[in-house]
DOVEXZA-880000 format. One record per residue (C-alpha): residue in one letter; x, y, z. Coordinates in steps of 0.1 Angstrom, whole numbers, plus 2048, in hexadecimal, padded with zeros to 3 digits. Layout:
<pts>
   residu     X     Y     Z
        A     X     Y     Z
...
</pts>
This chain:
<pts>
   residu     X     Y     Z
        X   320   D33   9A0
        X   309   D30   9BF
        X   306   D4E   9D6
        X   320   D59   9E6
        X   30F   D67   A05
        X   2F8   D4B   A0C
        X   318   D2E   A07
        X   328   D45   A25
        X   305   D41   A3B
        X   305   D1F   A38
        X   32B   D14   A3D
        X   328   D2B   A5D
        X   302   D1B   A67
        X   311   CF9   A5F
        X   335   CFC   A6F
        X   335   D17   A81
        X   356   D28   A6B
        X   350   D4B   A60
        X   360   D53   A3B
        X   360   D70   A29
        X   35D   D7C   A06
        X   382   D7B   9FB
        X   38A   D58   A14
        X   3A4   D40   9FF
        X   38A   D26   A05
        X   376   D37   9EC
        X   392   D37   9D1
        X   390   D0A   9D9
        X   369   D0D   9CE
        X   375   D1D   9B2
        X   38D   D07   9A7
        X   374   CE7   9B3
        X   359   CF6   99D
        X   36A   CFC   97E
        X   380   CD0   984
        X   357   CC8   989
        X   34B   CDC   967
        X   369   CCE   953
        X   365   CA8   962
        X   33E   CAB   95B
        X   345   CB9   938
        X   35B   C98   932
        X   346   C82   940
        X   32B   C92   929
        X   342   C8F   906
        X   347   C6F   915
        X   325   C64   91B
        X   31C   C74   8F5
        X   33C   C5E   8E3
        X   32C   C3E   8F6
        X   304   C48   8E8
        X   30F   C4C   8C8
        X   327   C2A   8C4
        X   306   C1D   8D8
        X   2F3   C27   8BF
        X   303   C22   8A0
        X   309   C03   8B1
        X   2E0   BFD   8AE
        X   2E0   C06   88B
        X   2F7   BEA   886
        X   2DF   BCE   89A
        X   2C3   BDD   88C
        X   2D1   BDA   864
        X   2E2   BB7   86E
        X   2BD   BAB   87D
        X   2AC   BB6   860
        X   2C6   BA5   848
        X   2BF   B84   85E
        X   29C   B8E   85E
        X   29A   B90   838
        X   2AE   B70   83A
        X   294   B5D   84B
        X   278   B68   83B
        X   288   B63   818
        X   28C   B41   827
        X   26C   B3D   834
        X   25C   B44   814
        X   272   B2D   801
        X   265   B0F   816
        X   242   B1A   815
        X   243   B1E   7EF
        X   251   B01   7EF
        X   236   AEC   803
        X   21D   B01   7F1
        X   22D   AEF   7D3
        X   22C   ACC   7E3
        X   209   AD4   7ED
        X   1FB   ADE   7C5
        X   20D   ABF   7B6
        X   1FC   AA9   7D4
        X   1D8   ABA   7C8
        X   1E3   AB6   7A8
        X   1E3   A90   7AC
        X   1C8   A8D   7BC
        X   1B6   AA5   7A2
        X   1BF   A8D   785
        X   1B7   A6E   7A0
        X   195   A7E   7A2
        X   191   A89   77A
        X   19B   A5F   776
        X   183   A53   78D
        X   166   A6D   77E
        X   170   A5E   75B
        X   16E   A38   763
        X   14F   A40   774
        X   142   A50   756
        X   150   A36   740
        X   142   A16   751
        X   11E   A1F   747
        X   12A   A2E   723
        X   13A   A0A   720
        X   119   9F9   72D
        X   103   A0C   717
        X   115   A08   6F6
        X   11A   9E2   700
        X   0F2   9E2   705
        X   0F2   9F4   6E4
        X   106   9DB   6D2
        X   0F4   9BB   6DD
        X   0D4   9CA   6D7
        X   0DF   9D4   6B0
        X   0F1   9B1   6AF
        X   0CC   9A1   6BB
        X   0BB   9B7   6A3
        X   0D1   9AF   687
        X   0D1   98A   68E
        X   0AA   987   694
        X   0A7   99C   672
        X   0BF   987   660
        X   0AE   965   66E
        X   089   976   662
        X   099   984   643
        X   0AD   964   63D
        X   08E   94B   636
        X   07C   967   624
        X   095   96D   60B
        X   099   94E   602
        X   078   941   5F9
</pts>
C-alpha cells in the first residue's frame, strides 16, 4: 500500500481537504485496492487461459501446415519423379535413335567394302577360270 502520509499531502495540496490517519475515506482505498488486485488477478488468469488456447491453438496450425507441407512436397516429388521418368524414356529414345544412326553409319561402308570384296573375288575367279579354262584344256 502507498504511503499513507504522502496520499494525505497530496489530496490536501491537490484539493485543499485535510484527512487524517483513521478518515473513512481511507477504509474506500482500501476496499478500491483490494476490487483493483482481485479484477487485475482475473484479468491475469484471464489473459493466461487465452495464451495458452492461443498457443495450443499454434501447435495445431503449425502440425496442420506441416501435414499440408508434407502433402505438397510428397506431391511435388511425385510429379517431378514422374517428369524425371518422362524425361529418361525421351533420352532413352533418342539414345537408341543415336546407337541406330551410329550403326547404319558403320554399316554402309562394311556393306561397301564386302560388296568391293565380292566383285573383286568374283573378277578374280572369273579372269582365273577364263585363263585356267583354255589351259586346261589343251
Amino acid at each position: 500500500m502507498p504511503d499513507m502520509k504522502q496520499m494525505i499531502n497530496e489530496v490536501f495540496a491537490e484539493n485543499g481537504i485535510r484527512i487524517e490517519r483513521g478518515d473513512p475515506l481511507f477504509a474506500l482505498v482500501t476496499m478500491n485496492r483490494m476490487v483493483f488486485e482481485e479484477s487485475a488477478q482475473k484479468y491475469y488468469e484471464s489473459n493466461q487461459q487465452l495464451i495458452a488456447e492461443f498457443n495450443e491453438s499454434m501447435k495445431r496450425a503449425e502440425m496442420r501446415a506441416g501435414s499440408m507441407l508434407a502433402k505438397m512436397v510428397k506431391e511435388s516429388a511425385e510429379k517431378m519423379r514422374e517428369g524425371l521418368q518422362g524425361d529418361i524414356h525421351i533420352a532413352g529414345l533418342k539414345a537408341r535413335e543415336y546407337v541406330h544412326e551410329v550403326n547404319e553409319a558403320h554399316r554402309r561402308p562394311a556393306i561397301v567394302r564386302w560388296v568391293s570384296v565380292g566383285l573383286v573375288a568374283a573378277s578374280a575367279i572369273f579372269a582365273s577360270g577364263a585363263w585356267l579354262g583354255p589351259c586346261l584344256h589343251w
